[in-house]
C-alpha positions in Angstrom: -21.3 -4.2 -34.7 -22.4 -1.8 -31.8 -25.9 -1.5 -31.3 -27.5 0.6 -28.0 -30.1 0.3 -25.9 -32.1 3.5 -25.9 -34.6 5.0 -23.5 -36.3 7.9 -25.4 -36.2 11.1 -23.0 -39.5 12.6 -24.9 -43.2 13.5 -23.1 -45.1 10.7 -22.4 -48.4 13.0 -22.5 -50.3 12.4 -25.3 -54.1 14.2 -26.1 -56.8 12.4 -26.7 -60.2 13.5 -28.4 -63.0 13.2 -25.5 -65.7 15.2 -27.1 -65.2 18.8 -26.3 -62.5 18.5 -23.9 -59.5 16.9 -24.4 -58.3 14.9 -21.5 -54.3 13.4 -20.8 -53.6 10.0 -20.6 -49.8 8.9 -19.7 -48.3 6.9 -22.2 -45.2 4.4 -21.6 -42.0 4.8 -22.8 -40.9 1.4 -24.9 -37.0 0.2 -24.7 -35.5 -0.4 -27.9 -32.4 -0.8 -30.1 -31.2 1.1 -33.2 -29.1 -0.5 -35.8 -28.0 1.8 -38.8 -25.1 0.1 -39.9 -27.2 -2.6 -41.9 -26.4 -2.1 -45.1 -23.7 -2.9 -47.1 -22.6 -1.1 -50.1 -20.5 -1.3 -53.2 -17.9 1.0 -54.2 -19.1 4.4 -55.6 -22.4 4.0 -53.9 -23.8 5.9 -51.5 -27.4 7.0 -50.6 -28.8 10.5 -49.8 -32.5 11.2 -48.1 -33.9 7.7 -47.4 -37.0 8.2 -48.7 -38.6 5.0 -48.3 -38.3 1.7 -47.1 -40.2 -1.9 -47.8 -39.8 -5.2 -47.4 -40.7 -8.3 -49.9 -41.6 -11.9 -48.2 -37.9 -13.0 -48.3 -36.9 -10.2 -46.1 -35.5 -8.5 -48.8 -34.7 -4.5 -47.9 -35.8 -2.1 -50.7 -34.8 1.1 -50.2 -35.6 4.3 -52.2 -33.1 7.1 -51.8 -32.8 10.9 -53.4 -29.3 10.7 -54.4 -27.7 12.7 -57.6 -30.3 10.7 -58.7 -33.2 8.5 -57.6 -32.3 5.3 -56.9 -34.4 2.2 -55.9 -32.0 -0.5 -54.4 -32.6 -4.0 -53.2 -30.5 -5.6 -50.5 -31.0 -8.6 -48.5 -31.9 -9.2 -45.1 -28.4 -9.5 -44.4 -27.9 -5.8 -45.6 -25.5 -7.2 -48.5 -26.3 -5.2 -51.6 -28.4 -7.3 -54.3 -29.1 -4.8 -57.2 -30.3 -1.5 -58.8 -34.2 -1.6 -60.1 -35.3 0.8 -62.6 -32.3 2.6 -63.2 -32.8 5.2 -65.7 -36.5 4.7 -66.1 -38.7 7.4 -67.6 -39.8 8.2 -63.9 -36.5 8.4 -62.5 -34.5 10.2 -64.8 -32.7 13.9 -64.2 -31.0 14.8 -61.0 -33.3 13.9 -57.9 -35.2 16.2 -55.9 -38.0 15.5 -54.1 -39.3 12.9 -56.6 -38.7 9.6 -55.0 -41.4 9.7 -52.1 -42.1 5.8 -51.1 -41.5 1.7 -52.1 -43.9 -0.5 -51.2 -43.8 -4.3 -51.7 -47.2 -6.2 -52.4 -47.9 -9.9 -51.1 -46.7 -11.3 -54.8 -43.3 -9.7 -54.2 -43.5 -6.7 -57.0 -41.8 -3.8 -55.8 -44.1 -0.4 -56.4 -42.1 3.1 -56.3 -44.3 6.3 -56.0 -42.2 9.5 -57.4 -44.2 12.6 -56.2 -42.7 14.5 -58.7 -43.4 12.8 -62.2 -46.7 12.0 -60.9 -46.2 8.1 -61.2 -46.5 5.0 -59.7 -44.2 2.5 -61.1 -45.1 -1.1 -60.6 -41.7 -3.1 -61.0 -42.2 -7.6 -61.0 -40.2 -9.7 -58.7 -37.4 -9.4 -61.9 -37.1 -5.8 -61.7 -39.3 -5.2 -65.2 -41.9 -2.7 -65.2 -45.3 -4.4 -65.0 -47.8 -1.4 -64.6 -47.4 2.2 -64.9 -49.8 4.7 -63.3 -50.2 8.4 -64.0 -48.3 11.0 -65.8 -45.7 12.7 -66.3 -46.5 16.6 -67.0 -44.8 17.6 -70.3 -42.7 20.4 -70.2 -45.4 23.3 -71.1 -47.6 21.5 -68.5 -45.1 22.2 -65.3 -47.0 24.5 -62.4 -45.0 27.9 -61.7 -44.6 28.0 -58.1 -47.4 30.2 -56.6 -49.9 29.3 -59.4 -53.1 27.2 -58.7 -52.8 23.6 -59.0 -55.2 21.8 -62.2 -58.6 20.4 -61.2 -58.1 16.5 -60.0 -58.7 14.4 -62.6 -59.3 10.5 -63.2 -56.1 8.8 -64.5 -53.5 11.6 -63.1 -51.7 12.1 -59.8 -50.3 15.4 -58.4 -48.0 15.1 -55.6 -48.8 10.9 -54.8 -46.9 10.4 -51.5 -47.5 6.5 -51.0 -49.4 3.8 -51.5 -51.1 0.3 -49.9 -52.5 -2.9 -50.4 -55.4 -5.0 -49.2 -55.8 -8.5 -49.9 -57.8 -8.8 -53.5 -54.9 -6.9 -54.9 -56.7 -3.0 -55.1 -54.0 -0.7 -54.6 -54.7 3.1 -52.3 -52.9 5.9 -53.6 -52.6 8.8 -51.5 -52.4 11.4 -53.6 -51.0 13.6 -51.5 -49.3 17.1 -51.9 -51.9 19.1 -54.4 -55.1 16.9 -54.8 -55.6 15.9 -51.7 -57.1 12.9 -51.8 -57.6 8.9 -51.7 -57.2 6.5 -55.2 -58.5 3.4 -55.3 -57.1 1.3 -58.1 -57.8 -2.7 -58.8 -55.5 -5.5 -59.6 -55.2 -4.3 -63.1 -54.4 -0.8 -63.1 -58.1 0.2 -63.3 -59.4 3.5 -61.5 -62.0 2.6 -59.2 -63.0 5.6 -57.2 -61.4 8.2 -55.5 -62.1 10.0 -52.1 -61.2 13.2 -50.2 -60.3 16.8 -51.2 -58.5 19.5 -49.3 -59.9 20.5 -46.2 -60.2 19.7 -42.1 -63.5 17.8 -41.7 -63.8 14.2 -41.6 -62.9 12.3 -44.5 -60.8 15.2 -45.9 -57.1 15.8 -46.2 -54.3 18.2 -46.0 -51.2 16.8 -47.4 -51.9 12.8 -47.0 -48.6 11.8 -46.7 -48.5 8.1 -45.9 -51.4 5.4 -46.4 -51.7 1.3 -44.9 -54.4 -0.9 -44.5 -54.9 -3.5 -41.7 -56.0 -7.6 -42.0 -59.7 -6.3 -42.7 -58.9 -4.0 -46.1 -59.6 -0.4 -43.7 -57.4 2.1 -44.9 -55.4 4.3 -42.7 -54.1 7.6 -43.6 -51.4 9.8 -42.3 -53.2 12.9 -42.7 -49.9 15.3 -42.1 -51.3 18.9 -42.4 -54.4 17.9 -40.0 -51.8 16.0 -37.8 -54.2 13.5 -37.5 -54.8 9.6 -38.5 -58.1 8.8 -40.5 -59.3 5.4 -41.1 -61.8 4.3 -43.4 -63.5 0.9 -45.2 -62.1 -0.9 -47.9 -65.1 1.8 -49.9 -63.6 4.9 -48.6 -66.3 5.5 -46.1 -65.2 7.5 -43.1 -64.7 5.0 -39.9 -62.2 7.1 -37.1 -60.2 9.4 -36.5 -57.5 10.8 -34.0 -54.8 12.9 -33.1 -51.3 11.9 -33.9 -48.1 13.4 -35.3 -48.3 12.0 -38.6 -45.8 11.5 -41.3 -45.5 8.1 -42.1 -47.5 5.3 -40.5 -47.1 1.3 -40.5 -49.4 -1.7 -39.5 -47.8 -4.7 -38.2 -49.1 -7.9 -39.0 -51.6 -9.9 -37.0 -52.5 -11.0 -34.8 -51.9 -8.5 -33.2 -51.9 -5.7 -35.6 -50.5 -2.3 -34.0 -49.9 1.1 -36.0 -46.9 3.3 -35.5 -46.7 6.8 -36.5 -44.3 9.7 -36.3 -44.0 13.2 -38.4 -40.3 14.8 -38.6 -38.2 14.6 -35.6 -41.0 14.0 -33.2 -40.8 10.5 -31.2 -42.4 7.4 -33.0 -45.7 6.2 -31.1 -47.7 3.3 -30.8 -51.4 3.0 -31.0 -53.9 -0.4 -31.4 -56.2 0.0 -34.0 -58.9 2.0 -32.6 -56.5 4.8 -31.9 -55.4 4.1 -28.3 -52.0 5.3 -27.4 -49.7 1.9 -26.1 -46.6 3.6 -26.1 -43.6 6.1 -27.4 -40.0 5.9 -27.8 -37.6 7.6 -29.7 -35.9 11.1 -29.9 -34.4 13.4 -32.6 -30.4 13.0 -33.0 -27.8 11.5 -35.6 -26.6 8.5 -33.3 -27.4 4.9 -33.5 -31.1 4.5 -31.8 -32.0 8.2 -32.7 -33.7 9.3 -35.5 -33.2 12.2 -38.2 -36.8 13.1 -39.9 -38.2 9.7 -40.7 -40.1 9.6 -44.1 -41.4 6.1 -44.0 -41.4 3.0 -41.9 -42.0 -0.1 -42.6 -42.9 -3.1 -39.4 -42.9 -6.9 -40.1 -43.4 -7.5 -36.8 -45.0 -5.5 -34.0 -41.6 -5.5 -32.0 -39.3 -4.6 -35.6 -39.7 -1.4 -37.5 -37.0 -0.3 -40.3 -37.3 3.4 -41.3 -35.8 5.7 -44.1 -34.1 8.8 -42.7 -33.9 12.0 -44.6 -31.8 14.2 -42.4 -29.0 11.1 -41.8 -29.2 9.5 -44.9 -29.6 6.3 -44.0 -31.8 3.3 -43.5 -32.3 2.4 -39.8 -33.4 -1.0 -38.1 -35.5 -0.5 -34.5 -35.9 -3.2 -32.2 -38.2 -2.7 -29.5 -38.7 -4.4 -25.8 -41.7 -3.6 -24.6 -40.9 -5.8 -21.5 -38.3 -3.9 -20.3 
């Protein structure tokens, strides 16, 4: 299997909020490896837009693809193909579109699949049975004409959920992304407890959350796309930080040294600590092994080892980085 050794070519300026007057700080450019030959397949199966990407605590891959129709496959660390979860489920059915948007896996190993376009969160046990279903879908009467307003946000409904996280008590953050604009905060049991944000530029609002993760401490981190910016708040939704950053889909590595990366499109993937300071960039747009092809969501078990779901290459990709080099 070939692997290369890539130097991303991109800008290594970066802006940084300084009050008024932004100021330029270099940033480094980190060596790393792309492998997207991982996966292995069975006859008759192929993926289309990678639209997420997770891991369980075996090192299990999970990978949610828009295909003729959504599919949410489990492989294992080896890339050998393992099974089909949920196939056929109320969620998932008819031809996919944009409806699968992101997996996540929580520390008990259940597998949870946000579909932005039925408005769900499927939670799926270690077995592959669903355990918890959250939100909607709209009946047939209830679908929004393109052009038309969208409904008032409402307690117990999504419109347009991109992702979701996990902090350490089990409560689950939904962002709730395309059309409410906004932050859910559900317990262990599938109970609402608040929700924060609406559409809008200042702090603590949102245009188009796209991704969402939270660090060792329960803070929540969003990857507030339209604003191209990262917003972190408490474990209570209480505004903490904020900065500038292309942002599509955003991880956290583990500790201890916890690190977030972030990246939106084709843009380079960067690096920042947890207060927002830039440690580094790689990456650049293309279809070969290393480069990437619009990457939707990333997941990093380490702070040197990022997989991410491609849309344009239809694929799942594995990054290694060497920050020493």
């Amino acid at each position: 299997m070939r692997r290369f050794i890539l130097k991303s070519t991109v800008p290594i300026l970066i802006l940084l909020w300084c009050g008024a007057a932004p100021a330029q700080a270099p940033v480094r450019e980190i060596s790393y490896e792309g492998n997207p030959k991982l996966l292995r397949f069975p006859p008759a199966l192929y993926l289309g837009e990678v639209a997420g990407v997770s891991l369980n605590s075996k090192g299990h891959i999970f990978v949610f693809s828009r295909s003729g129709r959504e599919l949410l496959l489990e492989f294992d660390g080896n890339g050998s193909f393992i099974r089909e979860i949920g196939k056929g489920v109320y969620a998932f059915t008819g031809p996919s579109s944009f409806g699968a948007h992101s997996v996540r896996v929580d520390r008990d190993d259940n597998v949870w699949a946000v579909d932005s376009e039925s408005n769900m969160v499927i939670k799926f046990d270690p077995e592959g049975q669903v355990a918890l279903v959250l939100g909607r879908k709209p009946e047939p009467g209830q679908v929004r004409t393109p052009g038309s307003a969208p409904p008032a946000a409402q307690q117990g409904f999504f419109n347009g959920p991109t992702d979701i996280a996990f902090d350490s008590a089990g409560n689950s953050f939904i962002s709730d992304g395309y059309r409410n604009s906004r932050i859910v905060k559900v317990d262990r049991n599938g109970k609402w407890v608040k929700t924060w944000g609406q559409k809008g530029s200042a702090p603590g609002e949102f245009s188009a959350p796209h991704s969402v993760a939270t660090d060792s401490k329960g803070n929540v981190y969003v990857a507030d796309r339209g604003n191209k910016r990262v917003q972190v708040f408490d474990n209570d939704g209480n505004f903490l930080n904020q900065w500038p950053a292309d942002s599509q889909a955003i991880c956290i590595s583990p500790g201890p040294n916890e690190v977030l990366y972030t990246t939106d499109n084709g843009r380079p993937i960067y690096k920042f600590d947890l207060h927002g300071k830039p440690l580094g960039v790689f990456g650049r747009q293309g279809t070969q092994a290393g480069e990437i092809g619009w990457v939707h969501q990333m997941v990093c078990p380490s702070e040197n080892t990022i997989y991410i779901g491609e849309l344009l290459n239809w694929r799942l990709q594995k990054l290694t980085l060497h920050p020493e080099r």
